[in-house]
C-alpha angles and dihedrals in degrees: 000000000000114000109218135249125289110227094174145021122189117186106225127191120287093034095296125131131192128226144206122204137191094259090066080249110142119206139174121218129202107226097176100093087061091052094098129104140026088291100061102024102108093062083081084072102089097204085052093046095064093051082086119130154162117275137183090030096292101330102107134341128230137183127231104284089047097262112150141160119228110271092234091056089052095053092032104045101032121099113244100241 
């Protein structure tokens, strides 16, 4: 199955964010597990956390430094609000 797209991304408090898909469905999804690693690392870094953003018209987010979590892991693995 094909996730939707993701129309919005909104950063919350404790390294959640909370998305908006096409479907009209919110989630919130628990990025602190991923915050580990040079890669990542700068997520910790609340002013940076909330650069995050969609990209490819729906299809993924990303924040500033190109950081990013596969788009079937945000729809599969969120909590419905």
């Amino acid at each position: 199955m094909l996730q939707p797209r993701i129309l919005t991304v909104e950063p919350l408090s404790h390294y959640k964010i909370k998305l908006t898909f096409e479907t009209r469905e919110e989630k919130t999804f628990d990025v602190s597990p991923y915050i580990t690693g040079s890669w990542y690392e700068q997520l910790k870094d609340p002013s940076y956390f909330k650069t995050v953003h969609v990209v490819d018209d729906g299809k993924g987010i990303e924040w500033a430094g190109g950081q990013d979590i596969a788009p079937h892991e945000l729809y599969e693995n969120s909590e419905k609000r």
